[in-house]
TORRO-19901 format. One record per residue: residue in one letter; x negated, y negated, z negated of N, C-alpha, C in turn. Coordinates in pm, whole numbers, padded with zeros to 5 digits, always signed. Example, Ala and Ser with C-alpha at 12.3 -4.5 7.8 and 13.67 -1.06 7.14 Angstrom:
! TORRO-19901
A-01319+00569-00780-01230+00450-00780-01320+00330-00780;S-01285+00225-00708-01367+00106-00714-01290-00003-00787;
//
This chain:
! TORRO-19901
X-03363-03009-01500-03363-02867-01530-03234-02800-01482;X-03154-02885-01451-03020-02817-01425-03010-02792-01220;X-03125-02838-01180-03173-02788-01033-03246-02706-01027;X-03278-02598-01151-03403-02520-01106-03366-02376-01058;X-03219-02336-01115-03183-02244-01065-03119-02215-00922;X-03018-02392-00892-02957-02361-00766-03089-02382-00682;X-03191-02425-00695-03329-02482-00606-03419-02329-00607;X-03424-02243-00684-03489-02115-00696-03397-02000-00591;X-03304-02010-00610-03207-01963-00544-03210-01991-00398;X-03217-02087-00366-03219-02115-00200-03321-02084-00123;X-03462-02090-00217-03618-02084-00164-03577-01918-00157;X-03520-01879-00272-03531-01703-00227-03484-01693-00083;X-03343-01746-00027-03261-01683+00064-03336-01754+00166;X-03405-01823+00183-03488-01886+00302-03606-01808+00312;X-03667-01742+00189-03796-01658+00203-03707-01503+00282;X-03584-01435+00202-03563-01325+00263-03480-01355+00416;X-03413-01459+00437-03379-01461+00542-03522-01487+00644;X-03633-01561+00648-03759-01534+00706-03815-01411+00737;X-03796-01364+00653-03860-01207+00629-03776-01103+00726;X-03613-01138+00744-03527-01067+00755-03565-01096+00952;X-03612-01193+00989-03614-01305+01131-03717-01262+01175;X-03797-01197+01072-03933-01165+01138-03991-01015+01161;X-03908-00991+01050-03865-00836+01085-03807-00727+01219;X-03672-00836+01191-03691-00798+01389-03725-00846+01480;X-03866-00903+01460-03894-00954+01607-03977-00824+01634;X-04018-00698+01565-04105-00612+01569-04196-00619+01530;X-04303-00736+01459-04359-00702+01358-04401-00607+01253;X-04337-00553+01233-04363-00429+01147-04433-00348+01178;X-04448-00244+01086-04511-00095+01107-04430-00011+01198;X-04475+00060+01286-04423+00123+01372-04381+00257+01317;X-04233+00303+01355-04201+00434+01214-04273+00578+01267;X-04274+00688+01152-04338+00769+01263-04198+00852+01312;X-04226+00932+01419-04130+01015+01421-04019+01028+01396;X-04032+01088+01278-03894+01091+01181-03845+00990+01115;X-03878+00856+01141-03877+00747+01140-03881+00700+00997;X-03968+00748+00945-04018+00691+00801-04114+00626+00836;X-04150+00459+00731-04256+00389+00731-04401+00466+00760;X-04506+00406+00813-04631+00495+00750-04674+00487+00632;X-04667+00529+00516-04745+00499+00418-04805+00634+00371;X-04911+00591+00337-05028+00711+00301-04926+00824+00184;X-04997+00939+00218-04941+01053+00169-04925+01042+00067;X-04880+01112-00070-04918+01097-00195-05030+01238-00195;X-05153+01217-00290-05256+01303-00300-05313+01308-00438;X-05437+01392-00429-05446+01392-00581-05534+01263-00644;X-05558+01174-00565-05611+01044-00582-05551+00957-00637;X-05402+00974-00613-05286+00910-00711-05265+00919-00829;X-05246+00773-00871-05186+00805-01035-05056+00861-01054;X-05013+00982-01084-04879+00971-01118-04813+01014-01247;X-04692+00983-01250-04630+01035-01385-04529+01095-01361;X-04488+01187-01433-04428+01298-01373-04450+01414-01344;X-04349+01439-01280-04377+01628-01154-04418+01570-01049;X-04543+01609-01034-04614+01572-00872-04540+01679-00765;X-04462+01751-00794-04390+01830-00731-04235+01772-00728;X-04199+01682-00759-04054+01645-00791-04003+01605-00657;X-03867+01613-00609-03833+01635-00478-03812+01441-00456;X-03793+01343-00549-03824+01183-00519-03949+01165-00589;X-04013+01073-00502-04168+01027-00529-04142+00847-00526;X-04155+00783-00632-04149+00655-00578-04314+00619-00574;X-04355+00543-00529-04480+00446-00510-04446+00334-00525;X-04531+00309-00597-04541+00165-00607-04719+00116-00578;X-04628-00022-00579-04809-00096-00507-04761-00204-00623;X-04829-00220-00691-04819-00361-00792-04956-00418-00838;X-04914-00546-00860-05037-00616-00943-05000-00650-01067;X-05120-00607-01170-05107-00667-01310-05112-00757-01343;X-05082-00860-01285-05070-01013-01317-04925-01046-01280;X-04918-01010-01182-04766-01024-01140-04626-01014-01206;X-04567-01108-01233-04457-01142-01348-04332-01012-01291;X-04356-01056-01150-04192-00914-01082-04250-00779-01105;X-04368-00761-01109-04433-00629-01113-04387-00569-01280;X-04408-00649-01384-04402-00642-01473-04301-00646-01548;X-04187-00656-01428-04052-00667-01474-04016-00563-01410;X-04044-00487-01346-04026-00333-01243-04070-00236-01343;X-04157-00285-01408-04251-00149-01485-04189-00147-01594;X-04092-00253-01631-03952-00154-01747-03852-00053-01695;X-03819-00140-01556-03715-00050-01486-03805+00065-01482;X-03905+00119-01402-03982+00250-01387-03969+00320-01517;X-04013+00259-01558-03987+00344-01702-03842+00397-01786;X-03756+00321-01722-03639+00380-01762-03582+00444-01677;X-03615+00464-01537-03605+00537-01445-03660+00691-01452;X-03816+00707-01514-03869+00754-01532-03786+00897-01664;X-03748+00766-01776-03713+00820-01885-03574+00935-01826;X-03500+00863-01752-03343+00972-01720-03370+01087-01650;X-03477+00970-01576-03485+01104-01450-03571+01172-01413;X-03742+01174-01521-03784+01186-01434-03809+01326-01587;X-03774+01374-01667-03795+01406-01831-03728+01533-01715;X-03646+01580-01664-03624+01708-01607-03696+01744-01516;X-03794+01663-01434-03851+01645-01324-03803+01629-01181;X-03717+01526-01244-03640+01513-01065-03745+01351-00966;X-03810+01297-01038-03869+01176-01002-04031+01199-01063;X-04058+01134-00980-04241+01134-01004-04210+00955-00969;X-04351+00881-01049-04410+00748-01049-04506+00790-00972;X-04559+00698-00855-04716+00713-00808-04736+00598-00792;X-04845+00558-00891-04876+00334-00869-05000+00337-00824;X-04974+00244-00756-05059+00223-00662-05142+00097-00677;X-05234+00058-00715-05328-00062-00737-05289-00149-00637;X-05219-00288-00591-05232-00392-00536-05275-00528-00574;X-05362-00534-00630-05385-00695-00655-05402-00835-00612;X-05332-00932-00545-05352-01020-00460-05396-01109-00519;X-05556-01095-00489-05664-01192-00552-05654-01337-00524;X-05597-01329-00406-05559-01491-00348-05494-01566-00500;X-05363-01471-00554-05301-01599-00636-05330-01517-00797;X-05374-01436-00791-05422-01363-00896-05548-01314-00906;X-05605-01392-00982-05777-01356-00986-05820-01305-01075;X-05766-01230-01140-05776-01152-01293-05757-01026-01233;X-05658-01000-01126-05635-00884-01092-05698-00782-01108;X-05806-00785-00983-05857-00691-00931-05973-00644-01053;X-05971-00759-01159-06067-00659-01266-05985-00586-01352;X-05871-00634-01374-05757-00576-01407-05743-00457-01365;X-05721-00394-01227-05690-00284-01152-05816-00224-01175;X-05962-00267-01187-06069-00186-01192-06050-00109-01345;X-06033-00207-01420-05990-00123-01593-05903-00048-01610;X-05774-00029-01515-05709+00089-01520-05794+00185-01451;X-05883+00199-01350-05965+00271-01303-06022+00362-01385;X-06086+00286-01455-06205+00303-01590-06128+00368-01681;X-05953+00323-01706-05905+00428-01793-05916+00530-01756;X-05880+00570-01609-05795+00706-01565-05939+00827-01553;X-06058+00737-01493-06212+00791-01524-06208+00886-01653;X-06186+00797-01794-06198+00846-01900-06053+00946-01899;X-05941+00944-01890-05843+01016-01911-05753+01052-01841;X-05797+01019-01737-05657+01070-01590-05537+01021-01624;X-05445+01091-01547-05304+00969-01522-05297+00918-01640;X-05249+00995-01747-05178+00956-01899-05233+00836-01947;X-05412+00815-01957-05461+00742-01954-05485+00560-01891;X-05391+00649-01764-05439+00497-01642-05252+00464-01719;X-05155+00562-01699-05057+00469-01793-05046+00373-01893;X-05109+00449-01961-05156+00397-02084-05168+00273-02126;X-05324+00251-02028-05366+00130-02014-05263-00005-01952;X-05234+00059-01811-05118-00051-01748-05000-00095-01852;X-04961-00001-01943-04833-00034-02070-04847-00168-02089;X-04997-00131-02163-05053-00203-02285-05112-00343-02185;X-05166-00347-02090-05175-00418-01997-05019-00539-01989;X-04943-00502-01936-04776-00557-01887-04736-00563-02050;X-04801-00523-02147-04713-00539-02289-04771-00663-02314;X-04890-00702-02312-04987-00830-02333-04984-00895-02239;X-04994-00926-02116-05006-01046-02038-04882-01109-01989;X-04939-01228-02004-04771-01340-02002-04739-01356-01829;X-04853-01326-01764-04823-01293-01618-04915-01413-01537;X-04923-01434-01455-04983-01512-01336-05144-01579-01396;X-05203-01465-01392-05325-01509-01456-05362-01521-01630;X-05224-01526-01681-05240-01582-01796-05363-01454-01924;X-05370-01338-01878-05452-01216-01961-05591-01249-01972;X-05664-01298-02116-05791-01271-02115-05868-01164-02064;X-05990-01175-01982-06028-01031-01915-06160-00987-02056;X-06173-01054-02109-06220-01003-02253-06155-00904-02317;X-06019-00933-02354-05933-00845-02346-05926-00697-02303;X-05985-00664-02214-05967-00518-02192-06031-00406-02259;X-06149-00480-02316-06211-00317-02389-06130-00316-02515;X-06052-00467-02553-05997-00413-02673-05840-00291-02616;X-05792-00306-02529-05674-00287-02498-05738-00122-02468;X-05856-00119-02409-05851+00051-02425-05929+00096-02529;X-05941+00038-02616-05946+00090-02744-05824+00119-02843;X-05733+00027-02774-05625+00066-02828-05536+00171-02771;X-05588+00245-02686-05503+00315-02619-05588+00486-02605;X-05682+00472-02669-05801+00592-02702-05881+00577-02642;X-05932+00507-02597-06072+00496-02481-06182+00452-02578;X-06311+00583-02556-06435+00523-02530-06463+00366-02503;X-06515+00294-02609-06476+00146-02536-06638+00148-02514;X-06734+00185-02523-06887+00154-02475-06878+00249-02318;X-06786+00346-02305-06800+00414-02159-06685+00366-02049;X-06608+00312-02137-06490+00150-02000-06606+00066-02029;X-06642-00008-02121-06736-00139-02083-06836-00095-01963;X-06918+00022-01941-06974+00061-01895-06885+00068-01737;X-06807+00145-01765-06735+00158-01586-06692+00021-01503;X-06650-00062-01620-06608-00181-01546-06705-00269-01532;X-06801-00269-01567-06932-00400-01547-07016-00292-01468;X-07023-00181-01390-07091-00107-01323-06995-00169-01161;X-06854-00201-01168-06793-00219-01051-06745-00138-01015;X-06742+00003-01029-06693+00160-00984-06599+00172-00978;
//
């Protein structure tokens, strides 16, 4: 146990130095113009929290299984709390679930769906809280679990059971 940190530690700097090697070989996204990444606009399709008008927009792409995701979504939130309570920051999350190592995910991401259906952003928050407040991370969340979790969060639980076993 006393190798797990200097051994965690090295796999990181070999994963970002990879990343860093492969990066410039040009790989990447090509910038536009003004040489920002491409990433899709923010629209009203987005979840956000906040001033959708606020002059910083972060996005995020996360999965609810994901232990780093779930360790971001305190920081957001206290990010949120300083900065965003005057409206200088907007949240916009973005559903990513990588079903490959997380297979809970994507029903996961469909039930925040099903919240935001029933209650728009506040709602799809809501749910993700209570979501990242309960699951121990990498699969570990009963998917039984969810109609209770939006019941606990005000949801219709016969019209989420309904959205999420419809697939929508």
């Amino acid at each position: 146990s006393q190798y797990v940190l200097p051994f965690t530690i090295v796999i990181a700097g070999v994963l970002i130095a990879g990343a860093v090697f492969l990066a410039g070989k040009g790989g990447g996204a090509t910038p536009t113009p003004d040489g920002q990444p491409p990433v899709r606009p923010v629209d009203a399709s987005d979840h956000i929290l906040g001033n959708p008008n606020a002059p910083v927009k972060i996005v995020e792409y996360a999965d609810l299984e994901c232990p780093y995701c779930k360790d971001f979504h305190i920081t957001m939130h206290q990010i949120m709390d300083f900065y965003g309570a005057n409206g200088q920051v907007a949240w916009v999350y973005r559903a990513f679930p990588l079903s490959q190592i997380h297979t809970k995910a994507p029903k996961e991401a469909e039930g925040a769906e099903c919240a935001a259906a029933q209650g728009g952003s506040a709602a799809f928050f809501k749910f993700i809280d209570k979501v990242y407040e309960i699951t121990p991370g990498s699969n570990g969340l009963d998917l039984n679990q969810l109609p209770v979790i939006a019941a606990e969060v005000g949801l219709n639980v016969e019209a989420f059971n309904q959205c999420l076993n419809s697939g929508t």
